[in-house]
C-alpha positions in Angstrom: 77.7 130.1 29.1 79.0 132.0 32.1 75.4 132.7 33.6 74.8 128.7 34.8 77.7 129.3 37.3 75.7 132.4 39.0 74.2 131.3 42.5 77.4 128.7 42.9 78.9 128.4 46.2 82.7 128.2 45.7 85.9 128.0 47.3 88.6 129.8 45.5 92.1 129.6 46.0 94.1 132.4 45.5 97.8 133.4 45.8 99.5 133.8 49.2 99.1 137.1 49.7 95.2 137.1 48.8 94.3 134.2 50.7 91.4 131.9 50.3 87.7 133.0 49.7 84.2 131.1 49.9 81.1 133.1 48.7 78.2 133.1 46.2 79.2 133.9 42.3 77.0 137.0 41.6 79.1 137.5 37.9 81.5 135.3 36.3 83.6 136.6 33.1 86.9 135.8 31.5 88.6 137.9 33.7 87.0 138.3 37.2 84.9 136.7 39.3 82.3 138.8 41.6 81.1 136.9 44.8 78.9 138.0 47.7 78.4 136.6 51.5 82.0 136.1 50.9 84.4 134.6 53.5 88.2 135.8 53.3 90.4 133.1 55.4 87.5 131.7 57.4 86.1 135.6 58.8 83.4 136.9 56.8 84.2 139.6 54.7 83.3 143.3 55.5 82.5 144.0 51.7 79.1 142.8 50.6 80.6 141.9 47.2 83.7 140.6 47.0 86.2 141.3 43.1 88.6 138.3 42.6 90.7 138.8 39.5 91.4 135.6 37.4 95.2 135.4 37.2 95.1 135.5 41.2 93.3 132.4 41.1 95.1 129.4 42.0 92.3 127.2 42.5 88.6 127.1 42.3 85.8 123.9 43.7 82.5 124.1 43.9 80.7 123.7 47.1 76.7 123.9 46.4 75.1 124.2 43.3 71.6 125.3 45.0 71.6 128.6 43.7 72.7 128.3 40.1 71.2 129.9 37.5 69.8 132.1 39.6 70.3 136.2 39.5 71.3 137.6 42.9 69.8 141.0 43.6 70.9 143.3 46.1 68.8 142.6 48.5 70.1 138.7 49.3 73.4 139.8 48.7 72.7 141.9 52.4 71.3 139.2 53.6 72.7 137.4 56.7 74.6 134.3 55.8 74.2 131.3 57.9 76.6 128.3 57.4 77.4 125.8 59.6 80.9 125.5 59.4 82.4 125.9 62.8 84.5 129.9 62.7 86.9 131.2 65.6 85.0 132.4 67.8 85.5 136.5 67.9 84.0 139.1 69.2 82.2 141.1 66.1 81.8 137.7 64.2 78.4 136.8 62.7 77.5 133.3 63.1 76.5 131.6 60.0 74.8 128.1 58.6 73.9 126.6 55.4 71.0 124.8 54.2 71.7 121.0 53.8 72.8 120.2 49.7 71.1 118.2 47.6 71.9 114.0 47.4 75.7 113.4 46.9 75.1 111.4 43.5 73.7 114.8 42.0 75.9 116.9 43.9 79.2 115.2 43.0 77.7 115.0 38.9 76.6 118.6 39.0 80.2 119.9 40.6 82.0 117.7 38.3 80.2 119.3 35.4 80.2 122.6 36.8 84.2 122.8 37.8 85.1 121.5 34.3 83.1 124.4 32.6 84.9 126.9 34.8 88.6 125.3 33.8 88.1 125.6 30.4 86.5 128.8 30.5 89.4 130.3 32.5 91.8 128.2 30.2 90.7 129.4 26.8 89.8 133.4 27.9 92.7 134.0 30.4 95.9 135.6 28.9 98.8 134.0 29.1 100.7 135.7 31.7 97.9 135.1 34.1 97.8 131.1 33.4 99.1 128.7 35.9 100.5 125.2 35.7 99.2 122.5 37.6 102.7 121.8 39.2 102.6 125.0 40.0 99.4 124.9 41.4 100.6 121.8 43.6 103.5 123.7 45.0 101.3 126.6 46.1 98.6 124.2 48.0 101.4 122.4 50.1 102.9 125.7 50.3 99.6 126.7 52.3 99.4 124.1 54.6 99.3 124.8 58.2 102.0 123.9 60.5 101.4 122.0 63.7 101.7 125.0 65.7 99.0 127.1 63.8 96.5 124.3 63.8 97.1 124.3 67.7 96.6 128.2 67.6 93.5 127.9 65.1 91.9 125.1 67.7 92.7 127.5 71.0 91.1 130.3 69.2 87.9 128.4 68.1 87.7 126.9 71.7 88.3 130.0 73.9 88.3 132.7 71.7 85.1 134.4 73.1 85.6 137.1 75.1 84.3 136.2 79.1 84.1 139.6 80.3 80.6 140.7 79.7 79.8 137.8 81.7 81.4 138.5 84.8 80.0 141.8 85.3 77.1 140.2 87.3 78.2 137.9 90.2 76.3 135.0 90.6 73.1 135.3 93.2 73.2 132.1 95.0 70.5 132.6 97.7 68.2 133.4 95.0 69.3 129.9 93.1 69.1 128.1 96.5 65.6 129.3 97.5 64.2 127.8 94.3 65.1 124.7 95.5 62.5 123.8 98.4 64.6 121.1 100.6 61.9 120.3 102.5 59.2 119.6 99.8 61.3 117.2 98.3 62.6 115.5 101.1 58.9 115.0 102.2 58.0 113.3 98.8 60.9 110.6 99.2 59.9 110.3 102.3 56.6 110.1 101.8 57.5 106.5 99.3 59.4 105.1 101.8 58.1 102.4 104.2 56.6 103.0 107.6 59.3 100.8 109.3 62.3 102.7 107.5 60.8 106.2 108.3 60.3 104.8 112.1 64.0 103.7 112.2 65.0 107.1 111.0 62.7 108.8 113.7 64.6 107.0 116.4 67.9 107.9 115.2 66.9 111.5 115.4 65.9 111.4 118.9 68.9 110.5 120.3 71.8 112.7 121.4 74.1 114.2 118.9 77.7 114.9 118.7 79.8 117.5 117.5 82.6 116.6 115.0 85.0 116.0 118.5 82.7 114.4 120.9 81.7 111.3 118.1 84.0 109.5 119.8 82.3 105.9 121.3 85.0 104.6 124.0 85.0 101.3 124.3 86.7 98.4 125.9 89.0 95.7 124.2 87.7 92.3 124.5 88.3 90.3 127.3 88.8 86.6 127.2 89.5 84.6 130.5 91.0 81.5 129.8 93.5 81.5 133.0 91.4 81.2 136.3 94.0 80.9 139.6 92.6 80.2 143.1 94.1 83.1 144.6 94.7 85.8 142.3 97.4 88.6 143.2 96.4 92.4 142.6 97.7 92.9 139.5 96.2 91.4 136.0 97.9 91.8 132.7 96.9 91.5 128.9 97.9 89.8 126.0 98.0 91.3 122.1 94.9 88.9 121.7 93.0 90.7 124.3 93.1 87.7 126.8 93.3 88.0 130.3 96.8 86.9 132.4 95.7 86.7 136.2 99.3 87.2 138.4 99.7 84.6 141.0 101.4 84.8 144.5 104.8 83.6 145.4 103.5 80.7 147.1 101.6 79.7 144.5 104.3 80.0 142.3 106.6 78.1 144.0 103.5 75.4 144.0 103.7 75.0 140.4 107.4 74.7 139.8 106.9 71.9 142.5 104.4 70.3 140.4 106.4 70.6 137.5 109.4 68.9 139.2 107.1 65.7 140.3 105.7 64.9 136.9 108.9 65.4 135.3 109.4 68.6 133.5 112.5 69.2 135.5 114.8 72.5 135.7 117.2 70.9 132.9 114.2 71.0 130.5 113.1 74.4 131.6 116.5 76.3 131.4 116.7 75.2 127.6 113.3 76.7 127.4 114.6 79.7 129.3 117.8 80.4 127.0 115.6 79.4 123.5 113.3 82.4 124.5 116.0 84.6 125.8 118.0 83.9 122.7 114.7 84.5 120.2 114.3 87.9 122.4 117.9 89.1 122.2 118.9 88.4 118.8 115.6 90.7 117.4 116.8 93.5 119.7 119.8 93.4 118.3 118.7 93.8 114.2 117.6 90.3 113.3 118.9 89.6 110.1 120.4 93.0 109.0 123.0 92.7 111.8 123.6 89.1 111.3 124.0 88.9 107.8 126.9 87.3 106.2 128.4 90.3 105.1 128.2 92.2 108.7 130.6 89.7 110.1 133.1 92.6 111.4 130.1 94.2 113.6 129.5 91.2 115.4 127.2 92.3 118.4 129.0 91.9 122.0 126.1 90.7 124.6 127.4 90.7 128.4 125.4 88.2 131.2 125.6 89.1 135.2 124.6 85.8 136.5 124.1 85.2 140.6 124.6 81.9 142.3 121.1 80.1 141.5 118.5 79.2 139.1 118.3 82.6 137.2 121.7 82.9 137.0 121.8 79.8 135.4 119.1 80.7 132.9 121.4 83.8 131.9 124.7 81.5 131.4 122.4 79.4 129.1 121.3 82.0 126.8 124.8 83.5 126.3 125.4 80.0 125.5 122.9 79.5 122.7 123.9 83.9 121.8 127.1 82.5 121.0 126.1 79.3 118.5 124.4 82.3 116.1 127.7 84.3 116.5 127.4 86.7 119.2 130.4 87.7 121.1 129.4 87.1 124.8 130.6 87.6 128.3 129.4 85.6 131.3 130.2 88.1 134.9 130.2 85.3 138.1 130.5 86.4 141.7 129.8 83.1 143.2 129.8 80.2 141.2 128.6 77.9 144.1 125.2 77.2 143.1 124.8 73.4 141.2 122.6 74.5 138.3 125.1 77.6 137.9 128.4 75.0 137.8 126.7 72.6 135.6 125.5 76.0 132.9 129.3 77.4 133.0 130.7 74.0 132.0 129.0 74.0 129.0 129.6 77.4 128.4 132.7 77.6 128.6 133.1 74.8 125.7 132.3 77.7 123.5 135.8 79.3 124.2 133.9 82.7 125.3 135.1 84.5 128.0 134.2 84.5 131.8 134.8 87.3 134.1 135.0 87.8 137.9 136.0 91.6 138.1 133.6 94.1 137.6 136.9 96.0 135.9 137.3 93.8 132.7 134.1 94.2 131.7 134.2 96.6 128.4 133.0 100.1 128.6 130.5 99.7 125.6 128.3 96.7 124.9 125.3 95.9 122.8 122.7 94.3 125.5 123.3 93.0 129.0 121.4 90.0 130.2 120.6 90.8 133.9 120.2 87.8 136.0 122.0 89.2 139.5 119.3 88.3 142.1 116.0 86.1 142.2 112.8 86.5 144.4 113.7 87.0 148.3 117.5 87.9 147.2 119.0 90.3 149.3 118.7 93.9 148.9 122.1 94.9 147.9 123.7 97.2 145.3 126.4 95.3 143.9 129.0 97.2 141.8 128.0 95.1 138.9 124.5 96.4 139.1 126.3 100.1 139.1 128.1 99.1 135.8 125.0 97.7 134.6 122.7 100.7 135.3 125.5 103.2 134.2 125.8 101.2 131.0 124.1 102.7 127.9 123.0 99.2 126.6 119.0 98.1 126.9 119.0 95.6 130.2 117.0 92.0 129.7 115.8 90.1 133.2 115.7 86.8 133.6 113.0 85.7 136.1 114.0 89.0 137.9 112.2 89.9 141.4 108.5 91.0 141.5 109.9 94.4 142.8 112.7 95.1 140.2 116.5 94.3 140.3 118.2 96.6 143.2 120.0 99.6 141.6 119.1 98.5 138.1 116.0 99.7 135.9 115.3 97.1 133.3 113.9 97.4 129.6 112.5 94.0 129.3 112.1 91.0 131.4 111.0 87.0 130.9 108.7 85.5 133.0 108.0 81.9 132.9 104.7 80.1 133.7 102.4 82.7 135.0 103.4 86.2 136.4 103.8 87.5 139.8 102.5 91.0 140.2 105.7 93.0 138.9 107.0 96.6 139.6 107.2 99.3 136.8 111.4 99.2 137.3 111.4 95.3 135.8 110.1 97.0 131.8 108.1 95.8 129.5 107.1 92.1 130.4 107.3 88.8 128.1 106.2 85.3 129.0 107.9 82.2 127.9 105.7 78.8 127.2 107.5 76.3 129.6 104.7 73.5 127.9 103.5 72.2 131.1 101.2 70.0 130.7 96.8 70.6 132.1 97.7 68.3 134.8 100.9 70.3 136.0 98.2 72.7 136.5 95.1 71.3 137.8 97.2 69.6 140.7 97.6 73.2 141.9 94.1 74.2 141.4 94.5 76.3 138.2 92.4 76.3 135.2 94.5 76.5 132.5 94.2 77.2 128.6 97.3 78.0 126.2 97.1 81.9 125.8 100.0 81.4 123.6 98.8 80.5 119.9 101.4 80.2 117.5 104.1 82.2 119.7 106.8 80.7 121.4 106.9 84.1 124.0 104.5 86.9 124.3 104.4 90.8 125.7 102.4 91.4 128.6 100.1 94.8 129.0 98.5 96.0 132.6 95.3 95.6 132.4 93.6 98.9 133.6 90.0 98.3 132.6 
């Protein structure tokens, strides 16, 4: 009965130490089984025939069923054995395949049948020291399992088990891949497909001049846009973020348009609000904006000093510590002279806000936060006051208010506010920023300028030289 399970494939289970086996049955008995192209663990095993004795056996399946019946000479048991069950990949290691088995219907039948015959056979002819119970069975199979950490192990060895140095004894030759490649062959056959017009366009790029990787560089221009055109331009023109063009005017022309200004009412009490609203917006960014004025930064309140002179600017500086003060700066209005009209009318108000006003150079403090500098206007004499000393010695940035064209004497200011449009200012007056005093087309066309709005949806805007 024994001789129908000769030519089997099997899979047999044995005790730990043994291990697991897969090979052909060449003879089958009561008590040993003999197989050949054996496996032992997965590695094919060195012997061509294999001796398995029965009480080692712990389990036993069938896996094909091709060969059974059939008497195994010595010849195939040589033979090279060809499975395709995937094996670590070693150096040594045959590779192996197996022939595809028969429909699973007949397969699953034949096995069943098969496996049964082997259970009882082993069951009635194996003594009974060598028997094993099926618990025990059990126990040994999970006892075999693999752990996480040697299924890891068995995947790295399948993947990268091969050994890589025979095949970096020869470096790679890659002028000898390159020149099987023929560039120029192929890039005539796409070219050749496109049409006339493309490879024309192509041509023409190629005959201009070409640059190296630091001379691609294309200057060019920002654009220009004049929307300001004045009938006697000064030498100086400046430029706004928007790229539009701000011609500078002369004095007399300035002087023109404040005139106009006056006569169709936009008089100096609306201006000076204008004046101290963009001061104020100016000021209270230079200072931090909303991080120094929060609630909760109430004890480093910002101190903001103004040097005003006996006239209009000086006026415009008492007005903006006036509106500093209604967002909570601490202010200090320095007076000289308080002769001037516009100046008396400024300090009145200011002084509603219970802020202090100084006369002596010596009072002011030592450290401040910004100084408003509105000392001398256009034509003012050329005198260094002490107050300009204090002011230049000062550490704090220095804002102008409608300063002269050529700089505040002794002083060197960070920013300055222009209203209308600018004179042609020194270098020593800072950055420039001009305020929208909304006069009207007609305030300007009276005085022979053409005029459009360069100011969008800014209140005040910075001022660049043009030097195109």
């Amino acid at each position: 009965m024994t001789e129908q399970f000769v030519g089997c494939t099997v899979s047999i289970t044995c005790v730990e130490e043994i291990g697991t086996y897969q090979g052909q049955i060449v003879d089958f008995n009561d008590q040993k089984v003999i197989l050949t192209k054996a496996f032992c663990n997965g590695v094919p095993h060195s012997s061509p025939r294999v001796t398995i004795n029965a009480k080692d056996i712990l389990e036993l399946s069938i896996i094909s069923i091709n060969d059974a019946g059939k008497n195994i000479t010595d010849a195939e048991t040589q033979s090279r054995v060809i499975v395709k069950r995937p094996i670590a990949k070693r150096a040594g290691r045959s590779t192996s395949d197996f022939t595809p088995p028969p429909p699973p219907e007949v397969q699953v039948q034949t096995q069943f049948t098969l496996k049964k015959s082997i259970e009882s056979t082993f069951q009635m002819e194996i003594p009974s020291n060598g028997r094993i119970s099926s618990a025990e069975v059990i126990s040994k199979t999970n006892q075999r399992k693999l752990t996480h950490r040697q299924r890891r192990n068995e995947r790295d060895e399948q993947a990268f088990g091969t050994p890589i140095d025979q095949c970096l004894k020869q470096d790679f030759d890659f002028e000898k891949n390159l020149a099987l490649f023929n560039k120029e062959a192929v890039w005539q056959e796409i070219n050749s497909s496109r049409p006339d017009i493309v490879r024309q366009s192509e041509s023409n790029k190629a005959n201009k001049s070409r640059y190296r990787h630091d001379e691609n560089i294309i200057e060019s221009a920002p654009a220009a846009f004049r929307q300001i055109i004045v009938p006697c331009p000064d030498r100086t023109e400046y430029v706004t973020d928007d790229g539009l063009i701000i011609p500078s005017i002369t004095l007399d022309l300035h002087r023109q348009l404040i005139g106009a200004a006056d006569r169709f009412g936009i008089t100096w009490e609306r201006r000076v609000e204008l004046f101290g609203r963009a001061g104020t917006e100016i000021i209270l960014q230079l200072l931090g904006g909303g991080h120094r004025f929060n609630p909760n930064n109430a004890h480093q309140r910002p101190t903001v000093v103004a040097l005003c002179g006996p006239h209009r600017s000086g006026a415009a500086g008492v007005n903006c510590a006036r509106q500093l003060s209604s967002h909570g700066v601490k202010t200090i209005v320095f007076i000289e002279n308080s002769e001037d009209v516009f100046l008396l009318q400024e300090l009145s108000l200011y002084k509603l806000t219970n802020n202090k006003v100084e006369s002596d150079v010596k009072n002011l403090p030592p450290v401040v936060d910004l100084i408003i500098m509105a000392l001398c206007e256009e034509n003012s004499p050329r005198t260094v006051t002490a107050v300009a000393k204090w002011a230049n010695n000062n550490r704090a940035p220095i804002l102008a208010i409608e300063p002269p064209s050529s700089g505040t004497p002794g002083v060197l200011s960070k920013y300055s506010l222009l209203s209308a449009l600018p004179l042609a200012h020194s270098t020593d007056n800072g950055r420039l920023y001009m305020l929208n005093l909304a006069l009207p087309n007609k305030v300007f066309l009276d005085v022979g300028i053409t005029y459009r709005s360069p100011f969008g949806p800014k209140f005040v805007i910075p001022l660049h030289s043009n030097d195109s």
